[in-house]
N, CA, C and O atoms as CSV, one atom per row, in Angstrom:
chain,resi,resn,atom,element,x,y,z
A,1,UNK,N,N,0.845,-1.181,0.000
A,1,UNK,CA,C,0.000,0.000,0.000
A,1,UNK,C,C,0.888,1.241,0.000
A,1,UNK,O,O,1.904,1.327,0.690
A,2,UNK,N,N,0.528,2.011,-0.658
A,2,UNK,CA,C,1.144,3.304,-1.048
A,2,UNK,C,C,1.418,4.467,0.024
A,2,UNK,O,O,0.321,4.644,0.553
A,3,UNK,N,N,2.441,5.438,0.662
A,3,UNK,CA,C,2.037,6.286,1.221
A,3,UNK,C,C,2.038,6.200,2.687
A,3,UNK,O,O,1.847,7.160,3.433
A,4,UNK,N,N,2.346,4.558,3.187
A,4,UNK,CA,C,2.511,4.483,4.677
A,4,UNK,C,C,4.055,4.739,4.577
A,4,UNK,O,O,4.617,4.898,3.493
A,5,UNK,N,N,4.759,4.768,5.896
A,5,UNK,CA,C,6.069,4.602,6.253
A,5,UNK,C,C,6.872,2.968,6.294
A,5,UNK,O,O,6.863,2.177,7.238
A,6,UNK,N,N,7.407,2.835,5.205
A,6,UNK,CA,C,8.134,1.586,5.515
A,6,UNK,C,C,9.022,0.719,6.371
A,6,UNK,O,O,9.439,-0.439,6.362
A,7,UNK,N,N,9.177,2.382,7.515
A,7,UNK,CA,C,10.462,1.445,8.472
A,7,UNK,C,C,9.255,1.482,9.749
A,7,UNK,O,O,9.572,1.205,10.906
A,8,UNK,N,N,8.328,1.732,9.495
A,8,UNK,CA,C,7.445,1.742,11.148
A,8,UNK,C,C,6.814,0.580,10.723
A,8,UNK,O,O,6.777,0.136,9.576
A,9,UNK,N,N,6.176,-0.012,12.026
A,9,UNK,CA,C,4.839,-0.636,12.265
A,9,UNK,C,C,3.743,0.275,12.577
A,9,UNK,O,O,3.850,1.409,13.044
A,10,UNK,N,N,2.718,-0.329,12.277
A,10,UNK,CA,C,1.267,0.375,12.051
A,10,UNK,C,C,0.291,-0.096,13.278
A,10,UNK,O,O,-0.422,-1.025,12.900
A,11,UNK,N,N,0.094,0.216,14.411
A,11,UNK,CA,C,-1.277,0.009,15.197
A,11,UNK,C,C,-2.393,0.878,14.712
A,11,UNK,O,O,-2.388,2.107,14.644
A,12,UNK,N,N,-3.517,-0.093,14.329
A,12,UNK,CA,C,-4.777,0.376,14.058
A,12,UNK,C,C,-5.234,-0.012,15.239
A,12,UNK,O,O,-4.965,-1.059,15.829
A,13,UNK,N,N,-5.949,0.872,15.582
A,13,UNK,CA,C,-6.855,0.685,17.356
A,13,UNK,C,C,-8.194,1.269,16.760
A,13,UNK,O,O,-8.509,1.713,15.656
A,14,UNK,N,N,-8.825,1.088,17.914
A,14,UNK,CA,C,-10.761,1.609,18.024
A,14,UNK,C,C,-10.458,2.722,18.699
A,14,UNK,O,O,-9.875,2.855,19.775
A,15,UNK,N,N,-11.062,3.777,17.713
A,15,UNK,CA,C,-10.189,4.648,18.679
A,15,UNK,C,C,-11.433,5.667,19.717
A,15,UNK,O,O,-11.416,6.622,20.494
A,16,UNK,N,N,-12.261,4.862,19.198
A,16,UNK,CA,C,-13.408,5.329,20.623
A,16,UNK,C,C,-13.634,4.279,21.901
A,16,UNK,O,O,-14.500,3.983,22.724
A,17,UNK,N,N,-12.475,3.969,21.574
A,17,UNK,CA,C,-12.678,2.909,23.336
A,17,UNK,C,C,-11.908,3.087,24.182
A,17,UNK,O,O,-10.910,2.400,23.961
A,18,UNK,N,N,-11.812,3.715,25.161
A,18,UNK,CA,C,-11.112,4.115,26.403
A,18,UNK,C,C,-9.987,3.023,26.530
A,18,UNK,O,O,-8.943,3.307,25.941
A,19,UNK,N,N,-10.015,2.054,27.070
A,19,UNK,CA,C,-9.326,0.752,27.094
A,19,UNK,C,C,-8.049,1.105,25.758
A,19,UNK,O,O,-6.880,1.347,26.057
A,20,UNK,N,N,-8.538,1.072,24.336
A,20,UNK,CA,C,-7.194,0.943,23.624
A,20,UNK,C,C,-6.742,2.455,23.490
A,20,UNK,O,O,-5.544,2.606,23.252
A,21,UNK,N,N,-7.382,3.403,23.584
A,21,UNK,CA,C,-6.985,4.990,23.960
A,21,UNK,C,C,-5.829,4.867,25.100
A,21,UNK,O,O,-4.646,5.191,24.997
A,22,UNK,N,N,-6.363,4.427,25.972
A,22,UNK,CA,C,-4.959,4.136,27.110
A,22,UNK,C,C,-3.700,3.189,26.730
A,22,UNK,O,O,-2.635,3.214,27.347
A,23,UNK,N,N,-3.942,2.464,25.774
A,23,UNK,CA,C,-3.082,1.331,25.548
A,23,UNK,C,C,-2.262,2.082,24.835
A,23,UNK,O,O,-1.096,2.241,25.195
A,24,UNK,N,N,-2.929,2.842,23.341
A,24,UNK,CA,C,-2.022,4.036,22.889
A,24,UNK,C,C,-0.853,4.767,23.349
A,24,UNK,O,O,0.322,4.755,22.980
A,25,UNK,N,N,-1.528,5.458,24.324
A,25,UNK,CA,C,-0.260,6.203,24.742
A,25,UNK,C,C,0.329,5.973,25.981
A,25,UNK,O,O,0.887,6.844,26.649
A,26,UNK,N,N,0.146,4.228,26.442
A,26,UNK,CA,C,0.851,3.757,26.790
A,26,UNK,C,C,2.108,2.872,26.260
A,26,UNK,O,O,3.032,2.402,26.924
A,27,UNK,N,N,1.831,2.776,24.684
A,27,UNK,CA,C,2.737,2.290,23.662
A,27,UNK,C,C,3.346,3.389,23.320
A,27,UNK,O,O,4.533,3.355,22.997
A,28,UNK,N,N,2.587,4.621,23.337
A,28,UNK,CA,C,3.403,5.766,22.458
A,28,UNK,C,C,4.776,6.459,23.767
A,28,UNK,O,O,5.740,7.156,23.449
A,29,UNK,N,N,4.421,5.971,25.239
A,29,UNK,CA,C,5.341,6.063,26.409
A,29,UNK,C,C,6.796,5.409,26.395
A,29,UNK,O,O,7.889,5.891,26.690
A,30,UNK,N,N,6.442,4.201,25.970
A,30,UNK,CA,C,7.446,2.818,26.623
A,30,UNK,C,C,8.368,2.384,24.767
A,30,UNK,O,O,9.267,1.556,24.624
A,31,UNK,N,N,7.718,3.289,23.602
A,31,UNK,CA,C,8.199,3.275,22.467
A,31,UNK,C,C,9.214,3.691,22.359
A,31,UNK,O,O,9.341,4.595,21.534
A,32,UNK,N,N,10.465,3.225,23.160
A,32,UNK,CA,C,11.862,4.134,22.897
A,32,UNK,C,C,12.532,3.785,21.942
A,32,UNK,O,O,13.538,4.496,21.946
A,33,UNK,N,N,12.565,2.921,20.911
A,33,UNK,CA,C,12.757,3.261,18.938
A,33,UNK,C,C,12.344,3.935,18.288
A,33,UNK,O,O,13.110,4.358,17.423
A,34,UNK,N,N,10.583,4.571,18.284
A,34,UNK,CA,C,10.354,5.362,17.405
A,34,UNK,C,C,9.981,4.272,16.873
A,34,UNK,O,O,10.443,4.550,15.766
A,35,UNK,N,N,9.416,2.991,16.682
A,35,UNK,CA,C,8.734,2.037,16.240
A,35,UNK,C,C,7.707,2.257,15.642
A,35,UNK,O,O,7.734,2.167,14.415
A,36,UNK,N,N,6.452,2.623,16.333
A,36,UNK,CA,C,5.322,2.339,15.631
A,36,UNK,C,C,4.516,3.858,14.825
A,36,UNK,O,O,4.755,5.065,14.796
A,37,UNK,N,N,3.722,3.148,14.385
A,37,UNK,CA,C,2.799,4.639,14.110
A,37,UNK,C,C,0.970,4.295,14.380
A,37,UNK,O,O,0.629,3.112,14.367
A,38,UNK,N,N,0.289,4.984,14.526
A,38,UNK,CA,C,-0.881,4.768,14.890
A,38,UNK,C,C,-2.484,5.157,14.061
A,38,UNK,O,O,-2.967,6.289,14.083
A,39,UNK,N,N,-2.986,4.237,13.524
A,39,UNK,CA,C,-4.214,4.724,13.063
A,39,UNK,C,C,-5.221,4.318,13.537
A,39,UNK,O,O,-5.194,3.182,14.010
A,40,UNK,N,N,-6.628,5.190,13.590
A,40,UNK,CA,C,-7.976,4.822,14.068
A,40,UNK,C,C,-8.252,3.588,13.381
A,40,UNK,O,O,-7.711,3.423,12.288
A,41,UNK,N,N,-8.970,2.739,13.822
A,41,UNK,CA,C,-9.783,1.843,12.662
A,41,UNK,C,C,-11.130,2.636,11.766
A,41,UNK,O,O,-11.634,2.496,10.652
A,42,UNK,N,N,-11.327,3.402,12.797
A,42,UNK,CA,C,-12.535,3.852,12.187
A,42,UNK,C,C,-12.189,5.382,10.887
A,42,UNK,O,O,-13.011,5.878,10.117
A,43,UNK,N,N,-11.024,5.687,11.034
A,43,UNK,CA,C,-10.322,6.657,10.054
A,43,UNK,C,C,-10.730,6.171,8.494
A,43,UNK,O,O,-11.121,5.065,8.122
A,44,UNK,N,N,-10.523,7.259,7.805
A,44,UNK,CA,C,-10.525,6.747,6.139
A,44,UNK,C,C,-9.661,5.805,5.869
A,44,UNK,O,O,-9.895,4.693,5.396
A,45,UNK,N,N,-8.135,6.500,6.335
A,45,UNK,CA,C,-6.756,5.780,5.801
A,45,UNK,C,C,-6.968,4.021,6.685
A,45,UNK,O,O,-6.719,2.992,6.058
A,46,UNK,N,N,-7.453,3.991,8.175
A,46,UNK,CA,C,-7.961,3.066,8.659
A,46,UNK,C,C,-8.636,1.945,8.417
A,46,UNK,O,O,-8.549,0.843,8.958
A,47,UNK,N,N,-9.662,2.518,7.121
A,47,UNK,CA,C,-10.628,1.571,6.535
A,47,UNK,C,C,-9.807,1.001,4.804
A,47,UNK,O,O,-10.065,0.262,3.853
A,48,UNK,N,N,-8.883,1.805,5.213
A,48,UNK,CA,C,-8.058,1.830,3.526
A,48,UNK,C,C,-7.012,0.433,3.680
A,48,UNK,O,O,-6.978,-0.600,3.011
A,49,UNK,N,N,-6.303,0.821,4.693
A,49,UNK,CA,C,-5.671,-0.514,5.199
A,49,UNK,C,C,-5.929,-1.534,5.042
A,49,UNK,O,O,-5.425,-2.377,4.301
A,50,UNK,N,N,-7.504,-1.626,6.355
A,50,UNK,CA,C,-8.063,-2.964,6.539
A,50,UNK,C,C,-8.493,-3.387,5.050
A,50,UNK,O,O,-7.976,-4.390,4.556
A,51,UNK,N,N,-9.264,-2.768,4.459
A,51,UNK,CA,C,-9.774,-3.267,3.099
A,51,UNK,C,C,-8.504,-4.285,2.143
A,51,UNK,O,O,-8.678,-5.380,1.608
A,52,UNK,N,N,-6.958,-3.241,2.210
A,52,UNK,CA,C,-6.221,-3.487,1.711
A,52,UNK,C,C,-5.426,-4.906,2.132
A,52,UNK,O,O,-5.008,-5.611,1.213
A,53,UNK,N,N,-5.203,-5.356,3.644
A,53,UNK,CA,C,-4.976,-6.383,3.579
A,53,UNK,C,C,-5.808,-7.451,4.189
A,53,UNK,O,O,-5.276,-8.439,4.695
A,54,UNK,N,N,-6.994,-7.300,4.159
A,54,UNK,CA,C,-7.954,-7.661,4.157
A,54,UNK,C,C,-8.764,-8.625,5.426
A,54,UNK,O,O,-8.842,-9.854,5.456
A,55,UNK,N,N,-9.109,-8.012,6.049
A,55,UNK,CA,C,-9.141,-8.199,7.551
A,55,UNK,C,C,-10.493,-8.291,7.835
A,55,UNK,O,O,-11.185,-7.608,7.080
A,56,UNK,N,N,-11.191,-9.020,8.824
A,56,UNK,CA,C,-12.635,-9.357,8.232
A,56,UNK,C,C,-12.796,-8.657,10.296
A,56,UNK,O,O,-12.437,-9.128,11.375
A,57,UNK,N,N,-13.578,-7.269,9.830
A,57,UNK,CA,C,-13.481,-6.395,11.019
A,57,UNK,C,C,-14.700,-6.847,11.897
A,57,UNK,O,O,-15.286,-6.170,12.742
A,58,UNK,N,N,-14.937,-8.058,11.538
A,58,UNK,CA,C,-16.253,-8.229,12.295
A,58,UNK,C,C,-15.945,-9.478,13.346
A,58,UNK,O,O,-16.587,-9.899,14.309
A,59,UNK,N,N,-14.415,-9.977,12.618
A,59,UNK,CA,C,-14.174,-10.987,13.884
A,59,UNK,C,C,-13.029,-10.003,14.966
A,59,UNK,O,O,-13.069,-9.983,16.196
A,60,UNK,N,N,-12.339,-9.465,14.332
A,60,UNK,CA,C,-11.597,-8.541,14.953
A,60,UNK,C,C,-11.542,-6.718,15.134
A,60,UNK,O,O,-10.874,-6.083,14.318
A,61,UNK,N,N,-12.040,-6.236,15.874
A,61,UNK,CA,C,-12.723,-4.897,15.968
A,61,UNK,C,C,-12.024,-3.640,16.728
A,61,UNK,O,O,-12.382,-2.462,16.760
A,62,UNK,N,N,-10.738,-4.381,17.420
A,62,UNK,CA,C,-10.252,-3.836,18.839
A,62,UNK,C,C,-8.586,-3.069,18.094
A,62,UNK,O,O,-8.105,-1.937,18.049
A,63,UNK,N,N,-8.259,-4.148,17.718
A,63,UNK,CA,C,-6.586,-3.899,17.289
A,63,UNK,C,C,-5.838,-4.766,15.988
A,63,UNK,O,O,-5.974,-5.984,15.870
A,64,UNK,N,N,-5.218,-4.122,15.261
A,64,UNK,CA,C,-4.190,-4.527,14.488
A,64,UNK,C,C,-2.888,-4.175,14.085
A,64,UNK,O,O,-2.706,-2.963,14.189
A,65,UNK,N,N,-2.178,-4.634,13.774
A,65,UNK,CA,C,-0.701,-4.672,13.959
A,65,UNK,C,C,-0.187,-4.789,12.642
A,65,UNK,O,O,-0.136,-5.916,12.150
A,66,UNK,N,N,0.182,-3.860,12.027
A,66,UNK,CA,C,0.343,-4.520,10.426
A,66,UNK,C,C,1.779,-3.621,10.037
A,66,UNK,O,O,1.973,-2.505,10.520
A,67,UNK,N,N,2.785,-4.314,9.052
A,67,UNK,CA,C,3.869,-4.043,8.905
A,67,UNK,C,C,4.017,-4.308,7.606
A,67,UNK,O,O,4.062,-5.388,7.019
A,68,UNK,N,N,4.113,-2.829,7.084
A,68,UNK,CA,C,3.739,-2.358,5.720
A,68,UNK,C,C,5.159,-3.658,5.118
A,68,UNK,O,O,6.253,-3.952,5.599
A,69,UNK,N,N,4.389,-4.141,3.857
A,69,UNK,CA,C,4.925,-4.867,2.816
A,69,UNK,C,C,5.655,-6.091,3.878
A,69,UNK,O,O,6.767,-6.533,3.590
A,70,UNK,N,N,5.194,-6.392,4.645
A,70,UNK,CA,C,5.682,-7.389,5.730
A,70,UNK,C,C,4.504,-8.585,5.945
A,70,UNK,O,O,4.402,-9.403,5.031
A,71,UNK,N,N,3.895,-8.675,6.743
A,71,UNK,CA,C,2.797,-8.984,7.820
A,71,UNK,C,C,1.604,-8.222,8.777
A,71,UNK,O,O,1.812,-7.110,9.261
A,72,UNK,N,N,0.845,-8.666,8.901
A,72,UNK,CA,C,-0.094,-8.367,9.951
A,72,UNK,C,C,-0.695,-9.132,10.831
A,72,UNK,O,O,-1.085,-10.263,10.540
A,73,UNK,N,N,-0.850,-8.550,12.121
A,73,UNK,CA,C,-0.943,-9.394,13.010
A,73,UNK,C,C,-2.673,-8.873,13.980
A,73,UNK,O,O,-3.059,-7.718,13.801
A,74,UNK,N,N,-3.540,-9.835,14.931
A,74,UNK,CA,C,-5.032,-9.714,14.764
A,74,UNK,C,C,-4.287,-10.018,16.529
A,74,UNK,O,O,-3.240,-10.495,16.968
A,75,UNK,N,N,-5.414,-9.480,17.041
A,75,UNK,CA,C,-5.798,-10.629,18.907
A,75,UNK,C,C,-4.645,-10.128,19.505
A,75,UNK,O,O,-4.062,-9.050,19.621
A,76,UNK,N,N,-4.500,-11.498,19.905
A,76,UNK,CA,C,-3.472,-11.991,20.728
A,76,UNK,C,C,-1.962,-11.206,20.282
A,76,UNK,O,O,-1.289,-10.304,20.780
A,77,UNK,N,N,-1.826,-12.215,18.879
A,77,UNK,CA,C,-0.262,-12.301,18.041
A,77,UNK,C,C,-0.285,-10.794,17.826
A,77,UNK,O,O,0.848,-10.332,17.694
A,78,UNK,N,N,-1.518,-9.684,17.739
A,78,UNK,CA,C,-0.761,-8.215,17.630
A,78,UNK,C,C,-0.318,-7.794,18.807
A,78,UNK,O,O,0.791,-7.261,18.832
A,79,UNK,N,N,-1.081,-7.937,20.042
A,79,UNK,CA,C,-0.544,-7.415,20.948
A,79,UNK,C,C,0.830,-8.059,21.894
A,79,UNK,O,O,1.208,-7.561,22.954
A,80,UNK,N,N,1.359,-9.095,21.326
A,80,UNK,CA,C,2.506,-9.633,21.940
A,80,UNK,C,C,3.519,-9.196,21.321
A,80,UNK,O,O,4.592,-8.950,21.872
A,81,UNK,N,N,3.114,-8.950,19.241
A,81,UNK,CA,C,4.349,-8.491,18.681
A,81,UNK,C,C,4.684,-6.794,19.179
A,81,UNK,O,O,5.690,-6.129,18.931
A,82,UNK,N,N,3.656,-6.466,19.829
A,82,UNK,CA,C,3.536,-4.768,19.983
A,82,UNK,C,C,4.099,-4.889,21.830
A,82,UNK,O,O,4.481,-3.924,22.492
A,83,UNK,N,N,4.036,-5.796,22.144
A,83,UNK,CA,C,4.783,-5.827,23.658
A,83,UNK,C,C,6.291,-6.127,23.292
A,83,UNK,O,O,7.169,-5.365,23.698
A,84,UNK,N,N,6.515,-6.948,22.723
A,84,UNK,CA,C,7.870,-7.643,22.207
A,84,UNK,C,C,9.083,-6.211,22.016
A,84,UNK,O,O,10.246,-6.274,22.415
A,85,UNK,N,N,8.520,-5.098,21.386
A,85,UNK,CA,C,9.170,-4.297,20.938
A,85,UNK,C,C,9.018,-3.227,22.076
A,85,UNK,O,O,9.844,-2.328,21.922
A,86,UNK,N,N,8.128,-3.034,23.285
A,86,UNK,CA,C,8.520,-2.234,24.185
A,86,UNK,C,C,9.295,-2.038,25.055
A,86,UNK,O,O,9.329,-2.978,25.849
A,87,UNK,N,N,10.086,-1.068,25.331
A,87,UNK,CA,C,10.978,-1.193,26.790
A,87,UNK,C,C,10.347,-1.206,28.426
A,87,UNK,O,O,9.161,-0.981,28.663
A,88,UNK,N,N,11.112,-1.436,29.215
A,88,UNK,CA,C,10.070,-2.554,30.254
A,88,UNK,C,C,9.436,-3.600,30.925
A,88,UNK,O,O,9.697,-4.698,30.433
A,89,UNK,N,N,8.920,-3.613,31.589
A,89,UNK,CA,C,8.380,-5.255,32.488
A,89,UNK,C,C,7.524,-5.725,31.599
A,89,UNK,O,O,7.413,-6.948,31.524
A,90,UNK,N,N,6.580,-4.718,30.563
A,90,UNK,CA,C,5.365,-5.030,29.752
A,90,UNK,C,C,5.944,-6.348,28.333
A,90,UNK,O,O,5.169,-7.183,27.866
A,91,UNK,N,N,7.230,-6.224,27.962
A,91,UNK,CA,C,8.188,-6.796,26.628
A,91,UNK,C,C,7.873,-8.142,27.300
A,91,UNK,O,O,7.095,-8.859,26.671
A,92,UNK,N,N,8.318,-8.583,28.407
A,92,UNK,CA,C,8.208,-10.036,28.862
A,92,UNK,C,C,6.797,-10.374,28.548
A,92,UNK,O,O,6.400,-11.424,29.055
A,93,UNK,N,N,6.157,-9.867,27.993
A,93,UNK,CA,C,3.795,-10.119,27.819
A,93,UNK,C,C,4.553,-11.223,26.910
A,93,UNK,O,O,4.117,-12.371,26.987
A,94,UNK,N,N,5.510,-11.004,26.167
A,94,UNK,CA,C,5.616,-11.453,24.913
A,94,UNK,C,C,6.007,-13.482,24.900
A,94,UNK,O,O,5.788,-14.386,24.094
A,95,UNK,N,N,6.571,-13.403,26.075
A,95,UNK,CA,C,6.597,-14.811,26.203
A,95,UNK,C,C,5.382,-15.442,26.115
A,95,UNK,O,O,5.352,-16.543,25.566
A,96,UNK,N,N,4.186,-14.869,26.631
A,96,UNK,CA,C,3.126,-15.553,26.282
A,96,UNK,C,C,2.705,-16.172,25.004
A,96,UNK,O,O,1.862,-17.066,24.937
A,97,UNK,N,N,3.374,-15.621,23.917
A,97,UNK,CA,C,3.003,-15.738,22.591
A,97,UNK,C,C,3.096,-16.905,21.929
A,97,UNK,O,O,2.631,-17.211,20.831
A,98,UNK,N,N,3.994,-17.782,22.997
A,98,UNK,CA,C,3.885,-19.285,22.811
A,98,UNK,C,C,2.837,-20.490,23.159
A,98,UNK,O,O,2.950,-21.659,22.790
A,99,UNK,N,N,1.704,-19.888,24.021
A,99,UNK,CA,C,0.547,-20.486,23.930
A,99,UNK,C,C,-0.041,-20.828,23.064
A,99,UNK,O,O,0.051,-20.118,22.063
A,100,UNK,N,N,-0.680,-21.708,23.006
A,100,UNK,CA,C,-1.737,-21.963,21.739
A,100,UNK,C,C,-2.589,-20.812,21.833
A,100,UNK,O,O,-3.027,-20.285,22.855
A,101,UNK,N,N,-2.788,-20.452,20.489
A,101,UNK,CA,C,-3.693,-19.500,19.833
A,101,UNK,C,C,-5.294,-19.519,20.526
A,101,UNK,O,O,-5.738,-18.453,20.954
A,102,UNK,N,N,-5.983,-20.555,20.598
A,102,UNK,CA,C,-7.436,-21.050,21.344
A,102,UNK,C,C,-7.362,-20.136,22.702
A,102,UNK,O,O,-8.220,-19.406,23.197
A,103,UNK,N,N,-5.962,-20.453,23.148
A,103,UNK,CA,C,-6.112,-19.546,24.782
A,103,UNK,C,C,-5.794,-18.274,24.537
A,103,UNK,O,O,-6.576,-17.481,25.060
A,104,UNK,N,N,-5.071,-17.882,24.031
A,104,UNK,CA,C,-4.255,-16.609,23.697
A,104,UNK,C,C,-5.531,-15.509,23.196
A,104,UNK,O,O,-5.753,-14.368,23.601
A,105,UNK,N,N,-6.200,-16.260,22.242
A,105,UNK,CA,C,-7.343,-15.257,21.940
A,105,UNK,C,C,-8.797,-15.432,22.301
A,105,UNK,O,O,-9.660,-14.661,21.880
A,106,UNK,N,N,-9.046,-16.424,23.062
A,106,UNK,CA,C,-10.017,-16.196,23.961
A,106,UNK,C,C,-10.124,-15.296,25.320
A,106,UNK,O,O,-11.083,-14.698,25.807
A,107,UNK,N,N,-8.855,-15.422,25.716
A,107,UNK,CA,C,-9.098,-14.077,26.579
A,107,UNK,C,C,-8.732,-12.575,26.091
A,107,UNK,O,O,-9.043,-11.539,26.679
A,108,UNK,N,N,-8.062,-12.681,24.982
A,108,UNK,CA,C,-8.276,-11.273,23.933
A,108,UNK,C,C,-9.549,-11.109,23.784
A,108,UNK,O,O,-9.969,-9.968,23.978
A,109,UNK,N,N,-10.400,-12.041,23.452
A,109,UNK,CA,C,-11.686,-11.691,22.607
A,109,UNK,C,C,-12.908,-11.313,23.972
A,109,UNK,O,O,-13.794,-10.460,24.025
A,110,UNK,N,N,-12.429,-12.464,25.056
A,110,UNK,CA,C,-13.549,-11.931,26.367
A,110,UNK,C,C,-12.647,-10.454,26.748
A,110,UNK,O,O,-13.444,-9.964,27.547
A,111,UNK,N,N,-11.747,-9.676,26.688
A,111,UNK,CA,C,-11.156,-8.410,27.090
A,111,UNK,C,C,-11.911,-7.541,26.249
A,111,UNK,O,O,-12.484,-6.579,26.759
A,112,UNK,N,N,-12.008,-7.834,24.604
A,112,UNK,CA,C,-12.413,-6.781,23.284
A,112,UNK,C,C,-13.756,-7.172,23.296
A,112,UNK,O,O,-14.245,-6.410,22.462
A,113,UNK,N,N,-15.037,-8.174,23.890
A,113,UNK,CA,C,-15.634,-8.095,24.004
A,113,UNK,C,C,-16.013,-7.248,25.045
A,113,UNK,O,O,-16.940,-6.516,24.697
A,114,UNK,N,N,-15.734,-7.118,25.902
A,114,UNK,CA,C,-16.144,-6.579,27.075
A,114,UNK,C,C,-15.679,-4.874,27.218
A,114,UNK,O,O,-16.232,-4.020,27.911
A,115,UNK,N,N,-14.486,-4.717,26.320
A,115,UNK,CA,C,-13.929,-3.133,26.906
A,115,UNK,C,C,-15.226,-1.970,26.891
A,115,UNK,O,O,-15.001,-0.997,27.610
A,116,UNK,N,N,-16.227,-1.962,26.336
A,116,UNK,CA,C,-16.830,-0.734,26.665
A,116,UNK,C,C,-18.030,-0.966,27.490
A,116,UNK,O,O,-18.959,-0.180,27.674
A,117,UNK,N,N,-17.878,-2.174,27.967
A,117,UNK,CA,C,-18.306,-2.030,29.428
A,117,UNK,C,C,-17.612,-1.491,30.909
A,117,UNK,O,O,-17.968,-0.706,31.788
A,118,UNK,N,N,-16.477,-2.325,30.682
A,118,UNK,CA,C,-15.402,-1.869,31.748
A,118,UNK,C,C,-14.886,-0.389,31.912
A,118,UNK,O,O,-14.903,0.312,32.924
A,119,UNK,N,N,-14.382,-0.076,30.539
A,119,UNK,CA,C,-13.627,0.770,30.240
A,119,UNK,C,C,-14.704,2.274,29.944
A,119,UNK,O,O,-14.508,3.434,30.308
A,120,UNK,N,N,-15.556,1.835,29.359
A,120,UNK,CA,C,-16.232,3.304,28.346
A,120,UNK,C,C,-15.929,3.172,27.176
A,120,UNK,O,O,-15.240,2.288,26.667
A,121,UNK,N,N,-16.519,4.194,26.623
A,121,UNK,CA,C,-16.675,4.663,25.284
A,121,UNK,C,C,-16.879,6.143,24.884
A,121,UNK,O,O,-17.810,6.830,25.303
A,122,UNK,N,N,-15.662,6.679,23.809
A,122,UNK,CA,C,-15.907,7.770,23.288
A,122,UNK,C,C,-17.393,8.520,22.502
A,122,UNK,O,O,-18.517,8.044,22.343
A,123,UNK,N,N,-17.016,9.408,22.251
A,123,UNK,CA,C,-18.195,10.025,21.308
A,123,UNK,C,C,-17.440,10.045,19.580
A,123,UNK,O,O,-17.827,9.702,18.462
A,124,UNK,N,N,-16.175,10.654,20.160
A,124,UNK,CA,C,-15.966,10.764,18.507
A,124,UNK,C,C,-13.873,10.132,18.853
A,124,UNK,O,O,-13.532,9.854,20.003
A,125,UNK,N,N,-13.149,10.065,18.015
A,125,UNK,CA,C,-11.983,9.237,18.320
A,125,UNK,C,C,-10.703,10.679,18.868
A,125,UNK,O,O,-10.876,11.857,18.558
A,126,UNK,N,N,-9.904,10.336,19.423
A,126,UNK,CA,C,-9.175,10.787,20.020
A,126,UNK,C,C,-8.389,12.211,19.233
A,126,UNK,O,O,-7.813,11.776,18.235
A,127,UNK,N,N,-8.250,13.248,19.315
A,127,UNK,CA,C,-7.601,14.131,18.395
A,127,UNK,C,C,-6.073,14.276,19.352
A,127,UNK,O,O,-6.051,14.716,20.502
A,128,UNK,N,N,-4.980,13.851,18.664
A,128,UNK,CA,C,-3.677,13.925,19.072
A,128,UNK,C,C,-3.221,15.543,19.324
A,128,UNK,O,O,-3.554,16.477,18.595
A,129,UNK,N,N,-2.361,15.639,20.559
A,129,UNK,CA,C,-1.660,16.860,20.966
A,129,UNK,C,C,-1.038,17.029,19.848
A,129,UNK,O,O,-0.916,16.127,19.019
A,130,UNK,N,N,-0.447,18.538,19.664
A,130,UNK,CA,C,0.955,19.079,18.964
A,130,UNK,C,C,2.212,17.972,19.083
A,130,UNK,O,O,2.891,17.544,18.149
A,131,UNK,N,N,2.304,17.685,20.293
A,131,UNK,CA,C,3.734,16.960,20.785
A,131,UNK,C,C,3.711,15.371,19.961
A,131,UNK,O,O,4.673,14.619,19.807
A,132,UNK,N,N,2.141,15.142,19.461
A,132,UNK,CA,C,2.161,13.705,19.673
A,132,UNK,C,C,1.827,13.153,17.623
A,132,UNK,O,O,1.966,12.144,16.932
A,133,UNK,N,N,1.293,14.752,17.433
A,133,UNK,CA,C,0.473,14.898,15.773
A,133,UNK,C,C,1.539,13.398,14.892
A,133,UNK,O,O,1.131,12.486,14.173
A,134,UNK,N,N,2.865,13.702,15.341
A,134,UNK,CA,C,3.972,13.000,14.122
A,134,UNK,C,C,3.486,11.357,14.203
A,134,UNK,O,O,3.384,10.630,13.216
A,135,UNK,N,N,3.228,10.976,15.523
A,135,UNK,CA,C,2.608,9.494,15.862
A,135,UNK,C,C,1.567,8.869,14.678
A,135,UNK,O,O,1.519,7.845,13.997
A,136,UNK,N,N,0.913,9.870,14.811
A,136,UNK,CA,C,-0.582,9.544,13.983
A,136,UNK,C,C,-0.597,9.788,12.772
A,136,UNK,O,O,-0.283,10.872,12.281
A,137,UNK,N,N,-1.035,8.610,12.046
A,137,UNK,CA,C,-1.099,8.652,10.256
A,137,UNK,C,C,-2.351,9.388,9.853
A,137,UNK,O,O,-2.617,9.547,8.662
């Protein structure tokens, strides 16, 4: 796909759910490479993506992990490859990633089922500070 950055990774989040709003710029904290970059799911360029590598948003709604002209990753396997690369106690999440998939994303899916109960829900998706604009695609 045309127009992304080739040396970053891409988190697409929901970006009206409190829960991955915090996860954000708790990745955009503990990101000491300059690793990732961040889009809404619900964005144009967001829906341009998913369409593009083709992601069926109805089993997965919460998060994706995608690495332009590389891979993409759904559940579980995004958020371990997106721990893997943080600095911190959070990088060790990543050992988990050796579970079978059945466990790994069943409690992803009871967490992304459940976040806007626990957590809340926006009205409209997050508008990034000055300090933070370069993060966001």
């Amino acid at each position: 796909m045309e127009g992304l950055p080739k040396d970053k990774k891409i988190i697409l989040f929901d970006g009206v759910c409190n829960l991955c709003d915090a996860s954000v710029q708790y990745v955009i904290k503990k990101d000491a490479k300059d690793t990732f970059r961040f889009v809404a799911i619900q964005s144009e360029l967001g829906k341009k993506i998913i369409d593009y590598i083709k992601v069926d948003t109805s089993q997965t709604d919460s998060m994706i992990l995608y690495i332009p002209g590389k891979a993409y990753y759904v559940k579980a396997d995004a958020a371990f490859n997106i721990a893997k690369e943080l600095r911190g106690w959070i990088s060790l999440a990543s050992y988990f990633s050796v579970l079978p998939n059945f466990i790994k994303n069943f409690c992803y899916d009871f967490v992304a089922r459940n976040r806007y109960k626990w957590y809340g829900k926006k009205e409209s998706c997050m508008i990034p500070t000055p300090e933070l604009q370069s993060k966001f695609l």
